[in-house]
C-alpha positions as CSV (number, residue, x, y, z in Angstrom):
1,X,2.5,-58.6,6.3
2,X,-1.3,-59.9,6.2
3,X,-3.8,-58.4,4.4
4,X,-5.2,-55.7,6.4
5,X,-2.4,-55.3,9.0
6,X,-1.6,-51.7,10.2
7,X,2.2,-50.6,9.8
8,X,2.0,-47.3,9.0
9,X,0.1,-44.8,11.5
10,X,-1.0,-41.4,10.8
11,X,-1.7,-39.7,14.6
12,X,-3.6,-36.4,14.7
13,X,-2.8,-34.6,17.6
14,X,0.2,-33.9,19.2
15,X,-0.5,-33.2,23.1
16,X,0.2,-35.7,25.7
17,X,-1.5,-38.6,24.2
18,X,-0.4,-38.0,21.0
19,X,3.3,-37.9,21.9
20,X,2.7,-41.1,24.4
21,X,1.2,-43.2,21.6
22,X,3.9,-41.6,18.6
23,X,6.5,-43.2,21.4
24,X,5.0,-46.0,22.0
25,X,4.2,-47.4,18.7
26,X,7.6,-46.3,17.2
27,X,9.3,-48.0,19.2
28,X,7.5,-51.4,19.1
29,X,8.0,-51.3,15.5
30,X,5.0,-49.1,13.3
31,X,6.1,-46.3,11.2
32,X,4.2,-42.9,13.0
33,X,4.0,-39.8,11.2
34,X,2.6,-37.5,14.2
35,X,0.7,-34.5,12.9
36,X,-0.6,-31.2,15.0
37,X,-2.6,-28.7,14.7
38,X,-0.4,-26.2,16.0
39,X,2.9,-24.9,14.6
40,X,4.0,-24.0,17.7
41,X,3.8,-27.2,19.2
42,X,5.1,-29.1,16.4
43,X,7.8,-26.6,15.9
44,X,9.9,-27.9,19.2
45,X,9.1,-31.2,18.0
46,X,10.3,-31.4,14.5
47,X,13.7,-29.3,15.7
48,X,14.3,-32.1,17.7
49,X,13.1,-35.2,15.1
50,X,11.6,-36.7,17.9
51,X,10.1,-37.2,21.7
52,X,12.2,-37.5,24.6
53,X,10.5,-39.6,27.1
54,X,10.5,-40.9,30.2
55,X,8.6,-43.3,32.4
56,X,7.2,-47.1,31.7
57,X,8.3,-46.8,28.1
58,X,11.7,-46.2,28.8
59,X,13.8,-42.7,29.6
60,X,15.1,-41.8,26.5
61,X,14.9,-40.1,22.9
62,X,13.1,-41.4,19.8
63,X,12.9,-40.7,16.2
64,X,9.8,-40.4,14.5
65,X,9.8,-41.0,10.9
66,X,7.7,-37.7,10.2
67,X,6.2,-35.0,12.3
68,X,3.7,-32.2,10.2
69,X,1.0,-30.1,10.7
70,X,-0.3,-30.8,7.1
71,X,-3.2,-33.7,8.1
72,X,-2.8,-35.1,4.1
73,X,0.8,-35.4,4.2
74,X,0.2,-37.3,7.4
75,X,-2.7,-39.7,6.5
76,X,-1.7,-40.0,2.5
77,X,-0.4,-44.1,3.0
78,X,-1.4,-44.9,6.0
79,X,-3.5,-47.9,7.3
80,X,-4.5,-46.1,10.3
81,X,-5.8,-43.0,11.4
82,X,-6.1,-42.0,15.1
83,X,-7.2,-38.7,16.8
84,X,-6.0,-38.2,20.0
85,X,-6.8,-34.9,20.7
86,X,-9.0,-33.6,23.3
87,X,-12.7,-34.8,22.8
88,X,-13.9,-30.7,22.0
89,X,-11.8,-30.6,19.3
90,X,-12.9,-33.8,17.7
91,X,-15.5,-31.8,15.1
92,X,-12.0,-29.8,13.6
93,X,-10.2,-32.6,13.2
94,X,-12.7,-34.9,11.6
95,X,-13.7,-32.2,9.7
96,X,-9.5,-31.8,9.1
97,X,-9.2,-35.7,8.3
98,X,-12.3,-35.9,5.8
99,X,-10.5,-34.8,2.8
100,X,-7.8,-37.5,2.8
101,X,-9.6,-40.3,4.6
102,X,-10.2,-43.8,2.6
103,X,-12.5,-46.1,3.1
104,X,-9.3,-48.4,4.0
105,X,-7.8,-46.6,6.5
106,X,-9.3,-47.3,9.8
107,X,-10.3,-44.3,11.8
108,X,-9.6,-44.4,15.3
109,X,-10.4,-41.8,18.1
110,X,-8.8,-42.6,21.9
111,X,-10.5,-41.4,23.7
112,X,-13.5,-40.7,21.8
113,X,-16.8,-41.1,24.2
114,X,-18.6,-38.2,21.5
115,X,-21.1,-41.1,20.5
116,X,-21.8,-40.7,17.0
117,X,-20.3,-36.8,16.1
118,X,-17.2,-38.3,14.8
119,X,-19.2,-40.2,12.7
120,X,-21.3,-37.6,12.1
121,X,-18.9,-35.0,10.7
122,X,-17.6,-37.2,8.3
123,X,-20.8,-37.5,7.1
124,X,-21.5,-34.1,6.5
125,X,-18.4,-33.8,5.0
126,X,-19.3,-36.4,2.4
127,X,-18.9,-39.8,3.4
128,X,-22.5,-41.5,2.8
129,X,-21.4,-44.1,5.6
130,X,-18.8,-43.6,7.6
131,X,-17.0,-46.0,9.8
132,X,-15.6,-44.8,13.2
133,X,-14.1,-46.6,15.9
134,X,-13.5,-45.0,19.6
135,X,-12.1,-46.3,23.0
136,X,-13.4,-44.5,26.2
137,X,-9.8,-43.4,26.9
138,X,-6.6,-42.9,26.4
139,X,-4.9,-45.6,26.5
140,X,-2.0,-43.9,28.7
141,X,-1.7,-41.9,31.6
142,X,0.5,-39.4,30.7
143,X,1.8,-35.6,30.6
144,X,3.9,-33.5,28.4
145,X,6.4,-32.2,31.0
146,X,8.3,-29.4,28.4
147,X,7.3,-29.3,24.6
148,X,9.7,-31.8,23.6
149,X,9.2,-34.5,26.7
150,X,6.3,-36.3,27.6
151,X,6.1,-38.7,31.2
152,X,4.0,-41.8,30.7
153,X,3.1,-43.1,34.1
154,X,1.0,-45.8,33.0
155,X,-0.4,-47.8,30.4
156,X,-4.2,-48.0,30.6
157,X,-5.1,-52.1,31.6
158,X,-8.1,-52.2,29.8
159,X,-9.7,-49.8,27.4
160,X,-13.6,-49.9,26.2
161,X,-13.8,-50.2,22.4
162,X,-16.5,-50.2,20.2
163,X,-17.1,-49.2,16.5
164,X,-19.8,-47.4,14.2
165,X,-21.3,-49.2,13.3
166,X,-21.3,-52.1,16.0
167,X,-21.2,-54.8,13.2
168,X,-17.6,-53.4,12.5
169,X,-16.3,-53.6,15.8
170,X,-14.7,-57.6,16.0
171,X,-13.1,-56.5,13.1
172,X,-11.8,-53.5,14.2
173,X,-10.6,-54.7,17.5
174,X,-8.8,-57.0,15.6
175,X,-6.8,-55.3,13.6
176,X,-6.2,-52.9,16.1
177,X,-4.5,-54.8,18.9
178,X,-1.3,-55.2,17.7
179,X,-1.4,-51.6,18.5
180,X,-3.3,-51.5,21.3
181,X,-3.3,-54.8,23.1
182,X,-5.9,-53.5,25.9
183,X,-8.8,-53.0,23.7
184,X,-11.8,-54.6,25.6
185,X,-15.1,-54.9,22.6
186,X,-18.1,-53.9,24.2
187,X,-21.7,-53.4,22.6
188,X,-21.8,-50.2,20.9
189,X,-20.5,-46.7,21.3
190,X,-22.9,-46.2,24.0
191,X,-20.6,-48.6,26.3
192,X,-17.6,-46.1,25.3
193,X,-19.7,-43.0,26.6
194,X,-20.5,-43.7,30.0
195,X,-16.9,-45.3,31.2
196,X,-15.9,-41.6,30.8
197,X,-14.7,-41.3,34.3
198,X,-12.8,-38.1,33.8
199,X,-16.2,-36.2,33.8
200,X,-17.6,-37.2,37.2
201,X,-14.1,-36.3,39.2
202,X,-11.7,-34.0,37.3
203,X,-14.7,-31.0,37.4
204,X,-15.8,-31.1,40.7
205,X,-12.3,-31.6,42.1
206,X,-11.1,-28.7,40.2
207,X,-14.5,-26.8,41.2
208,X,-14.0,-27.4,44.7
209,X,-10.2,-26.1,45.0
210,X,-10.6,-22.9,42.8
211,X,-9.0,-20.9,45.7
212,X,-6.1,-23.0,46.0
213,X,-5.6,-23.2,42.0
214,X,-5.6,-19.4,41.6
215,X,-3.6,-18.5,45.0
216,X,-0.8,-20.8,44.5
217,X,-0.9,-21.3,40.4
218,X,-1.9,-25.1,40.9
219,X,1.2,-25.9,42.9
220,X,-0.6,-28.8,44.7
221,X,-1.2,-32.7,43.8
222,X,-4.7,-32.5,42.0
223,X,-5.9,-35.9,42.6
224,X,-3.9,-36.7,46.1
225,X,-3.8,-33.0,48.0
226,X,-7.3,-31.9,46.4
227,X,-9.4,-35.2,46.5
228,X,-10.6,-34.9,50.2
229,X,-13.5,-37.2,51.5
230,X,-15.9,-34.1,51.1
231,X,-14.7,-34.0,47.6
232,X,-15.0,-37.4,47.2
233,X,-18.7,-37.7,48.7
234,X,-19.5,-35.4,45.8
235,X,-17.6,-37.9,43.0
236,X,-19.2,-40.4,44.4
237,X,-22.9,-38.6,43.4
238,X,-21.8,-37.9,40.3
239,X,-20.7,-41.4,39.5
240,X,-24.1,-43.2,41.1
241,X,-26.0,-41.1,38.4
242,X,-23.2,-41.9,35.7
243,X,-24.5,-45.6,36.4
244,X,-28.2,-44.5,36.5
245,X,-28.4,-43.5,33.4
246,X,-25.8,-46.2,32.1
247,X,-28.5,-48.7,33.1
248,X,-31.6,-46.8,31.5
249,X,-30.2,-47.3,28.4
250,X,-29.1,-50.8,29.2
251,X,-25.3,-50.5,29.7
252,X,-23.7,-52.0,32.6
253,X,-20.5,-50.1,34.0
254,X,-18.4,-50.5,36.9
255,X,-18.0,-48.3,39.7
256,X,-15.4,-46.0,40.1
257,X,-13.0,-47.8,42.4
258,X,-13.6,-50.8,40.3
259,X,-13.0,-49.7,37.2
260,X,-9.9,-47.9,38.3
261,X,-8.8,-51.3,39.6
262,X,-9.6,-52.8,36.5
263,X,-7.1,-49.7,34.7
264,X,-4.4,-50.3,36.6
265,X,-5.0,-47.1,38.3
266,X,-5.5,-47.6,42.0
267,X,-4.9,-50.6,44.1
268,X,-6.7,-53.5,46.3
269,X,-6.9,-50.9,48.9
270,X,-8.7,-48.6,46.6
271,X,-11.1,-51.0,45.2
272,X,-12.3,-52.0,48.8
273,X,-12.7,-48.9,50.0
274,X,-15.3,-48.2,47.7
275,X,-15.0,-44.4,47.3
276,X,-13.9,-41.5,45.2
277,X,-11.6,-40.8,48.3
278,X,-9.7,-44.3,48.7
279,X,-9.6,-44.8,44.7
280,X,-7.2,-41.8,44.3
281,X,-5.6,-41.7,47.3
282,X,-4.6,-45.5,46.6
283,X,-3.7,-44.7,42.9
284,X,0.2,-44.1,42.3
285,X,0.4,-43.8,38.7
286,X,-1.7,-40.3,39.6
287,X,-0.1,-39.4,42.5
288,X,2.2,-36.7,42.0
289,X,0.5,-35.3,38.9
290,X,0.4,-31.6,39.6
291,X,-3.1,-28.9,39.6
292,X,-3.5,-27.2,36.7
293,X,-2.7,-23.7,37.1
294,X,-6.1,-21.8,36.4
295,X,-9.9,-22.9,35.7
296,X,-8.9,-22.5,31.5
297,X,-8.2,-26.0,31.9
298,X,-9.7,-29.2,30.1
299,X,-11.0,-30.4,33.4
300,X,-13.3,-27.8,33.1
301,X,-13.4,-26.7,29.2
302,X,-13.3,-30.6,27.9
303,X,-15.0,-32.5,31.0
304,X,-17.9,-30.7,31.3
305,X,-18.9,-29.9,28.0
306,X,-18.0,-32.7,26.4
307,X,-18.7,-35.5,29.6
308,X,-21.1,-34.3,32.2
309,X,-23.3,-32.2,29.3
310,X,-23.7,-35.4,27.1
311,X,-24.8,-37.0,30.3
312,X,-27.4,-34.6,31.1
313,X,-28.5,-35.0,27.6
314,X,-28.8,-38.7,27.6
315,X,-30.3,-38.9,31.2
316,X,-32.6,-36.2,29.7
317,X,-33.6,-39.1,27.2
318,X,-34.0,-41.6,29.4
319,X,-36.2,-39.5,32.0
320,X,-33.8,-39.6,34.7
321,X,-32.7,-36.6,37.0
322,X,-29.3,-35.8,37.4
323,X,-29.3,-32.8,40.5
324,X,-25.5,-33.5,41.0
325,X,-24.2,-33.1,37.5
326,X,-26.4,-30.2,36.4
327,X,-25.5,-28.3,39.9
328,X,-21.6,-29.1,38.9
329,X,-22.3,-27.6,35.1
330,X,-23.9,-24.7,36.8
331,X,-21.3,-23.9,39.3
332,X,-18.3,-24.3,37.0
333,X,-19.8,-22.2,34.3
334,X,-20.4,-19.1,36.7
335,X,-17.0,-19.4,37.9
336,X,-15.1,-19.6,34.8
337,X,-17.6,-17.3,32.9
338,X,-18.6,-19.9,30.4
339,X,-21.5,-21.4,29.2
340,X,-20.9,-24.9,29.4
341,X,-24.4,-26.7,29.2
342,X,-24.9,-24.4,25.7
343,X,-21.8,-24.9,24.4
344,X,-21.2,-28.5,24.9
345,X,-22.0,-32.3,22.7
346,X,-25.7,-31.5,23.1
347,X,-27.8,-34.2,20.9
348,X,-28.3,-32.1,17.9
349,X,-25.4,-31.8,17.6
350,X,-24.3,-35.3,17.6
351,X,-27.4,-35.7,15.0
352,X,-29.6,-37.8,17.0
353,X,-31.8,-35.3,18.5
354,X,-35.2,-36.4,18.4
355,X,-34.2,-40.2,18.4
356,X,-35.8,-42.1,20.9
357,X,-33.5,-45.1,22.6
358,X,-34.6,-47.7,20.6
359,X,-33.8,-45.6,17.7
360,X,-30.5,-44.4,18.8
361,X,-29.8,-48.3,19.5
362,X,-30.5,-49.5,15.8
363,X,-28.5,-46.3,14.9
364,X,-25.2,-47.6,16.7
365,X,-25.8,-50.7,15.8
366,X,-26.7,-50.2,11.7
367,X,-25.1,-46.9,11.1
368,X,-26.1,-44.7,8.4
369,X,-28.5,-46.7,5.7
């Protein structure tokens, strides 16, 4: 083994992108020790010694060398780190991680798109300069479809990847790779951030088929029954000021039917239609995936506060207006009684409130001095 290959993977989080990857990576050869932060979803889990899976990586049952919910036990020896929980919890778990992280072991978030909070919290927990690296999502589609069996429709074509700071990230990609062989380098963290697709159409396709969610319990196909051309028409605003703001901070990012192409997501016809509306209803690795079953959901509790508020914040940065994604925070937080815009990745508390662009720039690209 060279000097400064990965072998041995701690993964912190156990949901469905957890369990995907702990699959995934077992199987093509690393030694995984999956941790979680829940007993009660490890519990199923470690009765078992494994994942049973099914879908492109096989229908079947594997091993994994160690399953915990102690974070030390996990990371103690490994070369890698990787959070794969969802982005609101990403302040626990770094804050979890800090303890037992060495400057060795690279840390790894997918998806991350939380800009610099990961690396953030590990400096307030200590660490004068952190390194962090991110991808803008996971790099599967996937569901947990019992506690102890996850379905892995897809694995993601491409995946935006970047590092804090940006002089790490060749080096980073390239001893990540071997893991993840659709890592895609881009220019900084900012390029992770506005790719984050899930933001502009899980919350207002959730929004707009509340009554269907709490009549029938979510027994409809989210992104095929509930993504309408109304619907869509309302994506498809959300995602021209995704690529507004993109641009004011000088990132270039695909639409959403292209960069859904680009995935592996949805097909020619998807692309070419050039809408919300054809993307998904062109996209079979997300065809049959079910509704959730009430507005507590992460399309709501994760996508807005954690996706379309860091977009407000950053458009509120650049000067620009967003009237779609601040009406979507709005109605969403009346109707699940939340506070989303208050409660979300706000730029304080990312620690670069009061940068300007520029500044925030030489930030990604420096890190801490």
């Amino acid at each position: 083994m060279a000097e400064g290959d990965i072998r041995r993977v701690a993964i912190v989080g156990a949901g469905n992108g957890g369990c995907a990857a702990a699959v995934d990576l077992t199987r093509r050869g690393f030694e995984v020790r999956l941790c979680g932060r829940s007993a009660a979803t490890i519990a199923p889990l470690q009765a078992r010694g494994g994942i049973e899976h099914e879908g492109v990586l096989g229908d079947g049952f594997t091993p994994i060398a160690a399953i915990t919910t102690d974070t030390g036990t996990a990371i103690r020896g490994s070369d890698a780190v990787l959070v794969m929980g969802p982005t609101q919890a990403h302040r626990d778990m770094a804050q979890a991680i800090a303890p037992h992280l060495e400057p060795s072991q690279v840390f790894f978030a997918a998806p991350g798109h939380t800009l610099t909070l990961l690396a953030h919290t590990l400096r307030e927990a200590g660490h004068r300069r952190p390194v962090t690296c991110e991808s803008s999502t996971l790099p599967y589609i996937c569901r947990k479809v019992t506690n102890e069996r996850v379905k892995v429709s897809r694995r993601a074509a491409k995946l935006s990847f970047a590092a804090f700071p940006a002089t790490r990230t060749a080096e980073l990609a390239a001893r990540l790779t071997p893991l993840f062989p659709a890592l895609s380098p881009v220019g900084s963290l900012l390029d992770t951030v506005f790719p984050y697709t899930n933001a502009i159409h899980h919350p207002p396709a959730l929004l707009c088929n509340i009554g269907r969610v709490e009549s029938t319990g979510g027994d409809y196909c989210h992104y095929y029954d509930g993504i309408t051309p109304s619907v869509g028409r309302i994506i498809d605003a959300l995602d021209g000021e995704r690529r507004a703001v993109a641009a004011a901070f000088g990132c270039h990012v695909e639409s959403l039917p292209e960069y859904f192409f680009q995935l592996g997501y949805t097909d020619e016809h998807g692309r070419a239609g050039g809408t919300a509306y054809s993307t998904f209803h062109n996209s079979e690795p997300n065809r049959w995936i079910k509704a959730p079953a009430s507005v507590d959901h992460r399309f709501f509790n994760e996508d807005i506060p954690y996706g379309l508020v860091p977009l407000t914040e950053l458009g509120r940065l650049a000067g620009i207006a967003l009237p779609a994604c601040h009406a979507v925070i709005a109605l969403a937080s009346i109707a699940a009684g939340q506070h989303y815009d208050k409660a979300g990745l706000t730029l304080q508390r990312m620690g670069i409130a009061g940068l300007t662009i520029a500044e925030l720039k030489t930030l990604l690209a420096r890190g801490y001095d």
